[in-house]
PDB file as gemmi writes it, atoms N, CA and C in Angstrom:
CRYST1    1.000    1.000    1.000  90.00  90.00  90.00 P 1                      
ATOM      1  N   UNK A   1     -19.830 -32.098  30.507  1.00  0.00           N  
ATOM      2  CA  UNK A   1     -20.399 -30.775  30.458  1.00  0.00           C  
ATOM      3  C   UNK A   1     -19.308 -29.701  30.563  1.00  0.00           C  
ATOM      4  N   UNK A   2     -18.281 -29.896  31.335  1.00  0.00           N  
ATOM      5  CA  UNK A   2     -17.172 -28.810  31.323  1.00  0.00           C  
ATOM      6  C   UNK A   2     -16.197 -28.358  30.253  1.00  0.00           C  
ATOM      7  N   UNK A   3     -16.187 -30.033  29.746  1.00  0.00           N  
ATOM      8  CA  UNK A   3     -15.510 -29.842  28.345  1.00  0.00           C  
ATOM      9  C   UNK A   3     -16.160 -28.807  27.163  1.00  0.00           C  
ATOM     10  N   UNK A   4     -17.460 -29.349  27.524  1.00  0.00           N  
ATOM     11  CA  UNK A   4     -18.050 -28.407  25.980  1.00  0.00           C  
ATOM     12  C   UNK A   4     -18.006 -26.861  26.609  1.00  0.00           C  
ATOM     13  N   UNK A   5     -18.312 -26.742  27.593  1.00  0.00           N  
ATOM     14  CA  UNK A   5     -18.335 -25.335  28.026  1.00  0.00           C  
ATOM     15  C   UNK A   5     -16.970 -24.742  27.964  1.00  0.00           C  
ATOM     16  N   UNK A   6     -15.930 -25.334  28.064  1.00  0.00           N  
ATOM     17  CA  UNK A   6     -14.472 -25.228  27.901  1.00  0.00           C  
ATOM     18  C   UNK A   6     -14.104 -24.917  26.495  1.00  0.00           C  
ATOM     19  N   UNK A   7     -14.589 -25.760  25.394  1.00  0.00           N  
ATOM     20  CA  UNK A   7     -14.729 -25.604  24.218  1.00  0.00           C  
ATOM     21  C   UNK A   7     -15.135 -24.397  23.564  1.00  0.00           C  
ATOM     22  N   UNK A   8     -16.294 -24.157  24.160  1.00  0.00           N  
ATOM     23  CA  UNK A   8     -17.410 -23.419  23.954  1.00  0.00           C  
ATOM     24  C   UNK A   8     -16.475 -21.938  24.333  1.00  0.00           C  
ATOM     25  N   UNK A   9     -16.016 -21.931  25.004  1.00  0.00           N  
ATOM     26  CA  UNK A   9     -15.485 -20.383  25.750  1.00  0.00           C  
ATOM     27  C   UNK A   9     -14.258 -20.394  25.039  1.00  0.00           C  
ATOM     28  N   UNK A  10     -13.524 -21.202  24.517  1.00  0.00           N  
ATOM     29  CA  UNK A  10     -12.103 -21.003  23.839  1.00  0.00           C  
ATOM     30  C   UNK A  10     -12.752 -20.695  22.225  1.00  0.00           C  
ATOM     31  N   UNK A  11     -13.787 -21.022  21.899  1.00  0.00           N  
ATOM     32  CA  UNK A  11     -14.078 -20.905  20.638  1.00  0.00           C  
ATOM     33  C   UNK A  11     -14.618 -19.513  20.275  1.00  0.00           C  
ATOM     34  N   UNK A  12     -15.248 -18.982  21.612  1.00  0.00           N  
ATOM     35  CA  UNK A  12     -15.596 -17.463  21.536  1.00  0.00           C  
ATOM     36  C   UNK A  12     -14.174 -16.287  21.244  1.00  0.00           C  
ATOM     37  N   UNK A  13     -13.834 -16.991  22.581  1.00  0.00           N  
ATOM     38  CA  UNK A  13     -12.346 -16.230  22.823  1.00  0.00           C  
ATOM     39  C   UNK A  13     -11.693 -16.033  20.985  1.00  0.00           C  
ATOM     40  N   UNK A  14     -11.222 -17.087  20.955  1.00  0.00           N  
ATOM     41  CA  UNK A  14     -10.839 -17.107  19.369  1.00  0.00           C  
ATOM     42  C   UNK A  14     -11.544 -16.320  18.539  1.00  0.00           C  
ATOM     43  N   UNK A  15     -12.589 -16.109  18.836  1.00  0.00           N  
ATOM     44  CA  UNK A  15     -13.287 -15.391  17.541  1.00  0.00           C  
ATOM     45  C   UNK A  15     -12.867 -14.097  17.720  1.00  0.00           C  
ATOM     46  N   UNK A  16     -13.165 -13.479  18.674  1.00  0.00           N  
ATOM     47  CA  UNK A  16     -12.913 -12.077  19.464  1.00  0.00           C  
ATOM     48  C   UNK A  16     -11.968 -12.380  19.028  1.00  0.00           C  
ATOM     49  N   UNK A  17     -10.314 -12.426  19.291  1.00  0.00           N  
ATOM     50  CA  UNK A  17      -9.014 -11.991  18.822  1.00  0.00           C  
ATOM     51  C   UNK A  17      -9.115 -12.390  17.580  1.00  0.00           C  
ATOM     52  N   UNK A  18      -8.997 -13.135  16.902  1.00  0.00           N  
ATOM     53  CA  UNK A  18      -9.387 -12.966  15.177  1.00  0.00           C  
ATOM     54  C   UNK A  18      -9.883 -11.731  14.370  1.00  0.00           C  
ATOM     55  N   UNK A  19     -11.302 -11.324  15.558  1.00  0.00           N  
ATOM     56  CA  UNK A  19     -11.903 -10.174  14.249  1.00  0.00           C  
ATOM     57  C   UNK A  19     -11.163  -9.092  14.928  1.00  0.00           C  
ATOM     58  N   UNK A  20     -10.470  -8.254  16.513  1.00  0.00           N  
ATOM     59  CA  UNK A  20      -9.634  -8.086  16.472  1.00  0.00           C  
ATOM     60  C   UNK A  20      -8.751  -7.681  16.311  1.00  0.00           C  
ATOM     61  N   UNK A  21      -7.913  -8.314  16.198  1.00  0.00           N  
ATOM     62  CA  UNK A  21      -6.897  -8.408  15.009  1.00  0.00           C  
ATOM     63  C   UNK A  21      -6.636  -8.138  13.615  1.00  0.00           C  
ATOM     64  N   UNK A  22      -7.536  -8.549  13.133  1.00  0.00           N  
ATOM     65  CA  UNK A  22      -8.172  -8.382  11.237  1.00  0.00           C  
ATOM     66  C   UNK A  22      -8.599  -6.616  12.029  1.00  0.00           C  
ATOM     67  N   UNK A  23      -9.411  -6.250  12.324  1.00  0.00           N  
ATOM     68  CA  UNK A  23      -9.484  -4.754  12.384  1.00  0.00           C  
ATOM     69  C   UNK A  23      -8.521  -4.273  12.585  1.00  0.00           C  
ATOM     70  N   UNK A  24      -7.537  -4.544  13.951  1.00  0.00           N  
ATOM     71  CA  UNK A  24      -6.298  -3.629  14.325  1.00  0.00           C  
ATOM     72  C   UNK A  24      -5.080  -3.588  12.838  1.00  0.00           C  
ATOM     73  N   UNK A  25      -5.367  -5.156  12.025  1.00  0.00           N  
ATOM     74  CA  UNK A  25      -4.331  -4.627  11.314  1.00  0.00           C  
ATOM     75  C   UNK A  25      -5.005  -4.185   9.921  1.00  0.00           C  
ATOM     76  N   UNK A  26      -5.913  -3.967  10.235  1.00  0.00           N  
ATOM     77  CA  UNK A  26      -6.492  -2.997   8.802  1.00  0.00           C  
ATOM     78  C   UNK A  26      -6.026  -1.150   8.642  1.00  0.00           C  
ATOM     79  N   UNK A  27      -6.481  -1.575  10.511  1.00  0.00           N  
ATOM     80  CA  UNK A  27      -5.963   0.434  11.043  1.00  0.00           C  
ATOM     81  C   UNK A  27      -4.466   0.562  10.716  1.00  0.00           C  
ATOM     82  N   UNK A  28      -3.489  -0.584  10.405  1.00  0.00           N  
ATOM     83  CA  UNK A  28      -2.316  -0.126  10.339  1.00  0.00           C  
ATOM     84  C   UNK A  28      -1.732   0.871   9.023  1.00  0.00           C  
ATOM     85  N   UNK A  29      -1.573   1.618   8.970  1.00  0.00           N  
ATOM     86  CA  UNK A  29      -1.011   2.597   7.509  1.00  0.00           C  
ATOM     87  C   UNK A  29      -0.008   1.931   6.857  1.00  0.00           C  
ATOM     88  N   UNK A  30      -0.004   1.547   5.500  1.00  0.00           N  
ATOM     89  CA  UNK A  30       0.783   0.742   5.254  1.00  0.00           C  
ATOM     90  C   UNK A  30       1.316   1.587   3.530  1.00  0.00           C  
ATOM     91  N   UNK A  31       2.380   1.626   3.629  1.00  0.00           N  
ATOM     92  CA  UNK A  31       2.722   2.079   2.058  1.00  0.00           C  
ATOM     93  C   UNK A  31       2.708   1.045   1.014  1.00  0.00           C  
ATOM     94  N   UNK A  32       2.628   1.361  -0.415  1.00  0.00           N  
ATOM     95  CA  UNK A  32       2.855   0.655  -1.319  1.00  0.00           C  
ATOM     96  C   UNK A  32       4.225   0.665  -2.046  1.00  0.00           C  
ATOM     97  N   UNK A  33       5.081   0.058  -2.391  1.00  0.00           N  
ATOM     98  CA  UNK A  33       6.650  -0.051  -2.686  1.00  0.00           C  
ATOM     99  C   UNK A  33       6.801   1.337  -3.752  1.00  0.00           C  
ATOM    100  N   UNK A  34       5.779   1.330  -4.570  1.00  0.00           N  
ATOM    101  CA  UNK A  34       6.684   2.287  -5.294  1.00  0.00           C  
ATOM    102  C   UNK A  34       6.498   3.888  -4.875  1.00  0.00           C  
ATOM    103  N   UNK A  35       5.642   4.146  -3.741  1.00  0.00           N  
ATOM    104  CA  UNK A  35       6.112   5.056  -2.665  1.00  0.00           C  
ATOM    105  C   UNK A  35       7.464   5.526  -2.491  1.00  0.00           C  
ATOM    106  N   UNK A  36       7.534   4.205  -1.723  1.00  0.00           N  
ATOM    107  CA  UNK A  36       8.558   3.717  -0.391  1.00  0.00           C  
ATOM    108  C   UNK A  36       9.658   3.953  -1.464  1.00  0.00           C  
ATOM    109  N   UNK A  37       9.877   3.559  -2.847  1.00  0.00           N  
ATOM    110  CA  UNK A  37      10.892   3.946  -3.642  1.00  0.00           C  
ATOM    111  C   UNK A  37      10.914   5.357  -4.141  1.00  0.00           C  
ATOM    112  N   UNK A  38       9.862   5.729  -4.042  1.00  0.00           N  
ATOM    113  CA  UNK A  38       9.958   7.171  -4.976  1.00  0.00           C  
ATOM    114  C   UNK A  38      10.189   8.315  -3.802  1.00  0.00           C  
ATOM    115  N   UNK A  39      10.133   8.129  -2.563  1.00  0.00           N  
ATOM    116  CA  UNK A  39      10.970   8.948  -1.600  1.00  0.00           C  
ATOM    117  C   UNK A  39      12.432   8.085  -1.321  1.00  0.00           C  
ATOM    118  N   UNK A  40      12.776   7.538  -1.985  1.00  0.00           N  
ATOM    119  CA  UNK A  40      14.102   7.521  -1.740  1.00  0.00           C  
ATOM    120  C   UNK A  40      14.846   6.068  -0.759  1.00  0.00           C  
ATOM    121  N   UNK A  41      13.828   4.907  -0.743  1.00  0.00           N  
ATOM    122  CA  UNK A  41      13.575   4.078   0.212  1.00  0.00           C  
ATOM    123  C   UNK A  41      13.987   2.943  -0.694  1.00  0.00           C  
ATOM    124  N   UNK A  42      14.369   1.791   0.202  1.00  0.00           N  
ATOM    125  CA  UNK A  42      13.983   0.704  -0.307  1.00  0.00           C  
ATOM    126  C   UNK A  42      13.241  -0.306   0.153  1.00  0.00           C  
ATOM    127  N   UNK A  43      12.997  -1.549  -0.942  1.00  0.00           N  
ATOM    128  CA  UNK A  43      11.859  -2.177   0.060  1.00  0.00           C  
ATOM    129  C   UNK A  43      12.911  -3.384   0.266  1.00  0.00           C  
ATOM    130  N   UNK A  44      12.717  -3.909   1.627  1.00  0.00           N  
ATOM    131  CA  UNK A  44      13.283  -5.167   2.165  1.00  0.00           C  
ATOM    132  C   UNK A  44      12.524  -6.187   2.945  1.00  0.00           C  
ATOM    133  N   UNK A  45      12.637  -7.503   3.163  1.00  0.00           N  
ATOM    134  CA  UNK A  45      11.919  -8.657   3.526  1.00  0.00           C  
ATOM    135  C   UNK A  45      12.543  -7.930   5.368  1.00  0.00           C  
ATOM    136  N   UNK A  46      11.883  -8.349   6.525  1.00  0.00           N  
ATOM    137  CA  UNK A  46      12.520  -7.779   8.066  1.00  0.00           C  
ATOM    138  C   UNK A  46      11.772  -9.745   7.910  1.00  0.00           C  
ATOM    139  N   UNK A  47      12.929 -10.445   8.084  1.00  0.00           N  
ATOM    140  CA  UNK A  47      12.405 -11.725   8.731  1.00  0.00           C  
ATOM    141  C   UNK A  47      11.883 -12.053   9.783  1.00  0.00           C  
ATOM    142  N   UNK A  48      12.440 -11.308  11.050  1.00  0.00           N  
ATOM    143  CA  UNK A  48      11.762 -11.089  12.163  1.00  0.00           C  
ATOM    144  C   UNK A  48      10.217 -11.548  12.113  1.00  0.00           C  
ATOM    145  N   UNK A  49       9.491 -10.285  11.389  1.00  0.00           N  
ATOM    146  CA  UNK A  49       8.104 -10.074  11.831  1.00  0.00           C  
ATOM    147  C   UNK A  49       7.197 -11.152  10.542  1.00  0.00           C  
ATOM    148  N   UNK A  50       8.308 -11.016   9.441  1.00  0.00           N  
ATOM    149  CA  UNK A  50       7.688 -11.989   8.002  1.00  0.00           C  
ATOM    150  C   UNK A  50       7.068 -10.985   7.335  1.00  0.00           C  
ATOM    151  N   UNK A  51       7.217  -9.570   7.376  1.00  0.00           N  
ATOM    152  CA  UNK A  51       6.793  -8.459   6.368  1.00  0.00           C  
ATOM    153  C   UNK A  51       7.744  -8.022   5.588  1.00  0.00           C  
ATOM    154  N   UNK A  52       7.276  -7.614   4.398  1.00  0.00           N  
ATOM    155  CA  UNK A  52       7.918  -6.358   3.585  1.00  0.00           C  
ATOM    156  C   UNK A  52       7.875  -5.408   4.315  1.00  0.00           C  
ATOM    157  N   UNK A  53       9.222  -4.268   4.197  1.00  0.00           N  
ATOM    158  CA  UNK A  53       9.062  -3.214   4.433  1.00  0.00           C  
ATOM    159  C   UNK A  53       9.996  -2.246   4.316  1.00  0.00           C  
ATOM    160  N   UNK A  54       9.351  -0.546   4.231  1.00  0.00           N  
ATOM    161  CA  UNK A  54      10.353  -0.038   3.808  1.00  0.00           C  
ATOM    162  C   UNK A  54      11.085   1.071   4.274  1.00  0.00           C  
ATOM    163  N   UNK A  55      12.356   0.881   4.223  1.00  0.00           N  
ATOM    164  CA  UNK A  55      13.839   1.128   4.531  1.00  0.00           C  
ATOM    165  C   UNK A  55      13.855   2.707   4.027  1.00  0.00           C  
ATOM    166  N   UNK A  56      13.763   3.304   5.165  1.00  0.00           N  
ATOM    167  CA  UNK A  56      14.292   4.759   4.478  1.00  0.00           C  
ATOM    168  C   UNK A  56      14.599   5.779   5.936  1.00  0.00           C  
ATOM    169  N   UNK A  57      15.869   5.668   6.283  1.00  0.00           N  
ATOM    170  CA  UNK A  57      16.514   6.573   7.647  1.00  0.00           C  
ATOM    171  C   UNK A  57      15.835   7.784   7.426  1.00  0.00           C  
ATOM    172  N   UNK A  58      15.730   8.891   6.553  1.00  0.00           N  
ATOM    173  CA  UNK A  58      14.908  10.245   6.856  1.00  0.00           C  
ATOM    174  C   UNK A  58      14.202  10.331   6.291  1.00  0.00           C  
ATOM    175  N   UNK A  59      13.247   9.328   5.870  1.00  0.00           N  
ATOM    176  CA  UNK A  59      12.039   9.667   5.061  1.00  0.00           C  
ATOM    177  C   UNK A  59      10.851   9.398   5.596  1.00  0.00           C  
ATOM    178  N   UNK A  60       9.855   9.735   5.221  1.00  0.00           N  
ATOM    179  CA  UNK A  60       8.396   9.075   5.864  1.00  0.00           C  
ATOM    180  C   UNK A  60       8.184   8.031   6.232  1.00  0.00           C  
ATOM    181  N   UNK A  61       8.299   7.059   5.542  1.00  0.00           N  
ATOM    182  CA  UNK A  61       7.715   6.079   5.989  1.00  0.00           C  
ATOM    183  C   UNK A  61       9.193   4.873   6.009  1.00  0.00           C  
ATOM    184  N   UNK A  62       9.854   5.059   7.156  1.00  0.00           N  
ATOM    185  CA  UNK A  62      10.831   4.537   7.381  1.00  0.00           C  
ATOM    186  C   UNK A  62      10.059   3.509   8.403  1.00  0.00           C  
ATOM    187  N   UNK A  63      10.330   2.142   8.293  1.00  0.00           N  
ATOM    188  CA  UNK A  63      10.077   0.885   8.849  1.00  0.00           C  
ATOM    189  C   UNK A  63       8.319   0.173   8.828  1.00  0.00           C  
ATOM    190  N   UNK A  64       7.404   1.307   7.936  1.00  0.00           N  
ATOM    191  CA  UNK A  64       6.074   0.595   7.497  1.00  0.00           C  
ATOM    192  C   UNK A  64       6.137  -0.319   6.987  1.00  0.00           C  
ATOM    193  N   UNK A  65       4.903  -0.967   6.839  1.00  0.00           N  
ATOM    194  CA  UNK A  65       4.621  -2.456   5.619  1.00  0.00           C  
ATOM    195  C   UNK A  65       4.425  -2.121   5.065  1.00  0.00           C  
ATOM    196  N   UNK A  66       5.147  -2.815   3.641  1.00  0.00           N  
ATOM    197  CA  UNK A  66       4.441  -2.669   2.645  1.00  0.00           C  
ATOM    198  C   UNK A  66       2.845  -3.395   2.138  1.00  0.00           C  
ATOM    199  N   UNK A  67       2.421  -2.622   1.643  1.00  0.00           N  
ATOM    200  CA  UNK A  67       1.046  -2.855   0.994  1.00  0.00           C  
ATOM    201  C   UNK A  67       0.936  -3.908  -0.539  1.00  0.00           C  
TER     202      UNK A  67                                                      
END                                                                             
Protein backbone atom coordinates (compact mmCIF):
# COMPACT_ATOMS: atom_id res chain seq x y z
CA UNK A 1 0.00 0.00 0.00
CA UNK A 2 2.85 2.56 0.56
CA UNK A 3 4.41 1.81 -2.56
CA UNK A 4 1.43 2.68 -4.68
CA UNK A 5 0.75 5.68 -2.63
CA UNK A 6 4.49 6.52 -3.11
CA UNK A 7 3.98 6.03 -6.76
CA UNK A 8 0.91 7.65 -6.78
CA UNK A 9 2.37 11.04 -5.18
CA UNK A 10 5.62 11.04 -7.39
CA UNK A 11 3.39 10.69 -10.40
CA UNK A 12 1.32 13.80 -9.37
CA UNK A 13 4.38 15.66 -8.40
CA UNK A 14 5.70 15.01 -11.97
CA UNK A 15 2.82 16.19 -13.57
CA UNK A 16 2.72 19.55 -11.70
CA UNK A 17 6.45 20.37 -12.70
CA UNK A 18 5.95 19.26 -16.29
CA UNK A 19 2.87 21.50 -16.99
CA UNK A 20 4.88 24.03 -15.00
CA UNK A 21 7.48 24.21 -16.71
CA UNK A 22 5.89 23.91 -20.34
CA UNK A 23 4.02 27.25 -19.09
CA UNK A 24 7.09 29.00 -17.46
CA UNK A 25 8.93 28.33 -20.64
CA UNK A 26 6.28 29.47 -22.94
CA UNK A 27 6.34 32.98 -20.77
CA UNK A 28 9.94 33.12 -21.81
CA UNK A 29 10.44 35.98 -24.76
CA UNK A 30 12.34 34.46 -27.16
CA UNK A 31 13.69 36.07 -30.53
CA UNK A 32 13.79 34.63 -33.90
CA UNK A 33 17.51 34.63 -35.61
CA UNK A 34 16.86 36.88 -38.22
CA UNK A 35 16.00 39.54 -35.55
CA UNK A 36 18.86 38.75 -33.51
CA UNK A 37 20.80 39.35 -36.97
CA UNK A 38 19.14 42.31 -38.22
CA UNK A 39 20.10 44.31 -34.96
CA UNK A 40 23.42 43.51 -35.38
CA UNK A 41 23.74 40.07 -33.38
CA UNK A 42 24.75 36.83 -33.92
CA UNK A 43 23.26 33.60 -33.35
CA UNK A 44 25.42 30.99 -31.38
CA UNK A 45 24.88 27.33 -29.89
CA UNK A 46 25.71 28.40 -25.42
CA UNK A 47 26.42 24.52 -24.74
CA UNK A 48 25.98 25.09 -21.26
CA UNK A 49 22.18 25.38 -21.26
CA UNK A 50 21.79 23.34 -25.03
CA UNK A 51 20.09 26.60 -26.58
CA UNK A 52 20.53 28.82 -29.46
CA UNK A 53 21.12 32.14 -28.73
CA UNK A 54 21.71 35.49 -29.49
CA UNK A 55 24.96 37.32 -29.09
CA UNK A 56 24.70 40.97 -29.20
CA UNK A 57 26.81 43.24 -26.26
CA UNK A 58 24.46 46.52 -26.91
CA UNK A 59 21.60 45.37 -28.43
CA UNK A 60 18.23 44.10 -27.29
CA UNK A 61 18.15 41.04 -27.09
CA UNK A 62 21.62 40.15 -25.99
CA UNK A 63 21.72 36.45 -24.44
CA UNK A 64 17.74 35.37 -25.42
CA UNK A 65 16.74 32.06 -27.14
CA UNK A 66 16.34 31.75 -30.09
CA UNK A 67 12.91 30.89 -31.42
Amino acid sequence: MRTRLLGLTAVVVLAVLGATGAAAQSAVPAVDAQTCVAHRGTVEYDSASGLWICVNPDGPYDGESIN
